[in-house]
Steps between C-alpha positions, in 0.01 A plus 500: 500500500478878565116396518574425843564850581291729718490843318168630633567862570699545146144321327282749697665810383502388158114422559451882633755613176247333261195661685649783418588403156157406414360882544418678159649866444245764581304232760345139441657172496633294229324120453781258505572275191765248501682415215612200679448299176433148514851448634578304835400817678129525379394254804609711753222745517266221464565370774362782730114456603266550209276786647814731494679401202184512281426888641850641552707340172484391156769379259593340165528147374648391155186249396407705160585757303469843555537664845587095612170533759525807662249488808476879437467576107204749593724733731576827458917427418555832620359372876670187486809403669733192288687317743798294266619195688822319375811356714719515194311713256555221214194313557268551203167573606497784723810651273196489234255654734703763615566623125086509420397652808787757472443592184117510551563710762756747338220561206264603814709707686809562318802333495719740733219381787458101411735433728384622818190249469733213529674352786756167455572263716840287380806429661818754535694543204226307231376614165186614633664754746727636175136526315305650816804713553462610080148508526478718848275295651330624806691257752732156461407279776817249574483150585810238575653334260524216752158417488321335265205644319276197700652538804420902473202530647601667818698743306508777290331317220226363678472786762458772267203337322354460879566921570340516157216373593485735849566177698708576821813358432617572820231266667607265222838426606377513865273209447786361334741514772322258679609221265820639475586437870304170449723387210813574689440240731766245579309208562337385176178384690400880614593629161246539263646533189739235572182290598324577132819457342557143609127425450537609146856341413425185689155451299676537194777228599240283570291568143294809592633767267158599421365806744136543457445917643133582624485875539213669597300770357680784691837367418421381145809581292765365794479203336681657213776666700539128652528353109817738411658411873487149491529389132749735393744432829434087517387417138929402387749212403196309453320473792182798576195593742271591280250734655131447412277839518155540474415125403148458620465293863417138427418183729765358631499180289583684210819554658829338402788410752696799310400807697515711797249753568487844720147635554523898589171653733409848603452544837157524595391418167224205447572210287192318343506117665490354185857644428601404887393169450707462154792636718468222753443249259881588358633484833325189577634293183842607597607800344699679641334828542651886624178700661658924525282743635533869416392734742437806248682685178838558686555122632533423125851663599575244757411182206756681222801469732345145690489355126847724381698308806299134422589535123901515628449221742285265258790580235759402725292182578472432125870552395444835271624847562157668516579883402620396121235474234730349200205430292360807483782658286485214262161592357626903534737394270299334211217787599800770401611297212147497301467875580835632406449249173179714444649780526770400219251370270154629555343197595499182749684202403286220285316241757292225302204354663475087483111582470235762441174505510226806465697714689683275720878369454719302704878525513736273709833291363485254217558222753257564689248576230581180393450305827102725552410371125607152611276495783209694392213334406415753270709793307271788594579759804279286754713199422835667536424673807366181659839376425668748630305397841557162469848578584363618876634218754536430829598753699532729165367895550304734176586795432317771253770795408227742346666782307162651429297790661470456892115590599217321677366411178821263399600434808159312571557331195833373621405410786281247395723344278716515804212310686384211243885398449456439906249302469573282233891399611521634865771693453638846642413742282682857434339824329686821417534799241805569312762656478386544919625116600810483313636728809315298729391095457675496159843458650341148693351423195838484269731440799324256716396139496371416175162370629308785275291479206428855345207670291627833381230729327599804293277731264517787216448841686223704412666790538864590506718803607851559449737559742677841456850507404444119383420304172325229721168557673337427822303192260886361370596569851269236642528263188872461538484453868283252448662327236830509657323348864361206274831464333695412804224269625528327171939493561427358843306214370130634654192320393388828339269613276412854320141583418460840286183671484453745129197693550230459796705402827200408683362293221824327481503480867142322480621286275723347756311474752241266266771346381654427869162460681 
């Protein structure tokens, strides 16, 4: 719970410290890139407004091969400032970014000066300190090993990506504050966190464990620092919230009686009265319905610790311990597995597809092969993903894991596919890009209630780059991660499916959608 703490002078000298850090030998600044990976800690900056993160901040993602999706591939590396962010420095993907962009950046400017272009931030005493210490990095940046990556938003993690971005961090935990002294309230009724934290775990007793997040446009990626809070600190022992991001707003018949939903407005922003009316139309069929208002960028600071302290309380209420994340090492562990076995042998373990066709396979147990080719009306890959939806009940959710490029392009795609399952089984539906969510929802998804029928899509890379001082690339990288997170779906009995994509993604991708619309 150190969390809790109030350490807003020692934040705002490590703010001014990276100011400083940030300015180039012989004058100029560097631009910020974090190496954050697609690790629990990714969401953090994304949480901040858009119209400073987009300017100020870019960073990479493992969904291809390659640089992983580095915001930044056009940038002068010698200008460029890598910011490496790992609790334990053991977590795969930034430990892969870290070597690429260090070695890219050696061959630029030598490797006697790499260093000083990096900054870590990791706990005291990890294996990223020993390598930043090796390395001479330009400045380690210490969190607490008491708190959890998704509980570190208000701390060096996620307050070094806000001073990265030339946000006042200072004003940050000010706003804070507020919400601190609010959430130490004695009396549960003038405590707002307690408040949201009932609302939450007493919804879910009563068969809510579905919350629906409407962001606006300012705040657009919150909803993905909400994902990794809630799913990865309720989704255990069976039971889950499952947060649902960026599904499109729907009337309010379309509904089941298995959600909760929180609305979040900009002050003095206008909402079209179509959408208003939607929003009352929820409320009026009883749904029970959380309206937060955020006053500008730094009140965002007020909703991570509000939603921090609710998570604790709606844990409590729900019989878990909310700061462990069991789940998440188990598909760590068959990720590392595959990878280390490819590093042995030179290649990934055999996986036979119960179908193919032009381009398109389909991978999932024998069993359950056998039950889809039972209940398909034909053997072809629109029958067998129909039955795969057939298995959507009552009070069911759908989830697409997309190990594939993340762009506007796919993610349109997606999104669709996202929107006819709605419509044809009103059901909750889930979209997110691997290996990103197995930090994040993926812990709800193998932990929590098993009330989840899955669509995982994977595809050949186009291109693929090694990772130095490795057999494995950034492309075997992502295909055992992804193989290993369907694996342990498959060992907790998920309704679960893999689609693989050889050649054109978005042809295969259209495909789908035909197939599912």
């Amino acid at each position: 719970m150190a969390w809790l703490a109030d350490r807003r002078r020692r934040r705002a000298r490590q703010r001014r410290n990276l100011s400083c850090s940030k300015r180039r030998p012989g004058g100029g600044w560097f631009h910020p890139h974090a190496a954050y990976g697609h690790g629990r800690l990714i969401a953090l900056p994304r949480g901040f407004g858009n119209d400073v993160r987009g300017k100020q901040f870019s960073h990479s993602r493992l969904d291809r091969s390659g640089t992983g999706n580095y915001d930044g591939e056009q940038a002068d590396l010698a200008k460029t400032l890598f910011i490496v962010a790992s609790k334990s420095g053991t977590t795969l993907e930034p430990n892969c970014f870290k070597q690429y962009f260090f070695d890219r950046v050696a061959k630029a400017v030598g490797p006697e000066s790499a260093g000083k272009q990096f900054i870590a931030i990791t706990d005291p005493g990890s294996k990223m300190q020993k390598v930043a210490e090796d390395d001479g990095f330009r400045k380690i940046m210490f969190g607490k090993p008491e708190i959890g990556g998704r509980f570190s938003a208000l701390s060096a993690f996620g307050l070094t990506a806000a001073a990265a971005m030339d946000l006042d961090v200072e004003k940050l935990l000010k706003s804070a504050e507020s919400m601190v002294r609010s959430c130490k309230a004695s009396n549960p009724a003038e405590n707002p966190g307690t408040i949201l934290g009932t609302i939450l775990g007493v919804c879910h007793r009563e068969g809510r464990d579905k919350l629906t997040i409407f962001t606006p446009p300012e705040f657009y990626d919150l909803g993905a620092w909400l994902e990794q809070l809630i799913a990865e600190s309720t989704g255990k022992n069976g039971i889950s919230i499952i947060p649902v991001d960026r599904e499109s707003l729907n009337p309010a018949d379309m509904y089941g009686d298995d959600r909760i939903f929180v609305n979040f407005t900009v002050k003095g922003a206008k909402i079209d009265e179509d959408t208003q009316a939607d929003l009352a139309d929820i409320v009026d069929a009883g749904h029970p319905m959380i309206n937060i208002e955020l006053s500008d960028n730094y009140s965002v600071a007020q909703e991570f610790f509000r939603w921090e302290f609710a998570t604790a309380v709606a844990g409590a209420i729900m019989g878990i311990n909310p700061f462990n994340q069991p789940d998440v090492e188990s598909a760590k562990v068959e990720a590392r597995k595959i990878t280390e076995a490819y590093e042995q042998t030179g290649s990934l373990p055999p996986d036979e597809p119960f179908f193919t066709d032009d381009g398109i396979s389909l991978f999932t147990t024998p069993e359950y092969a056998a039950e889809m080719t039972n209940a398909a009306d034909e053997k072809s890959l629109a029958g067998f993903i129909e039955s795969h939806l057939w298995n959507l009940g009552e009070n069911d959710y759908f989830a697409i894991l997309a190990y594939i490029e993340m762009d506007q392009e796919h993610e349109d795609v997606l999104q669709a596919i996202r929107g006819h399952v709605f419509e044809h089984y009103t059901v909750a539906t889930c979209l997110g890009f691997g290996p990103r969510f197995l930090h994040s929802t993926g812990q709800a998804y193998k932990g929590g209630a098993n009330n989840g029928v899955f669509l995982q899509i994977t595809s050949d890379d186009a291109v693929d780059l090694p990772v130095p001082g490795q057999k494995y690339t950034f492309g075997i990288v992502k295909a055992a991660q992804a193989r290993g997170d369907f694996q342990v779906l498959l060992d907790r009995g998920r309704r679960a499916l893999r689609v693989h994509i050889a050649g054109d993604v978005r042809a295969g991708l259209d495909r789908l959608l035909d197939v599912v619309s």
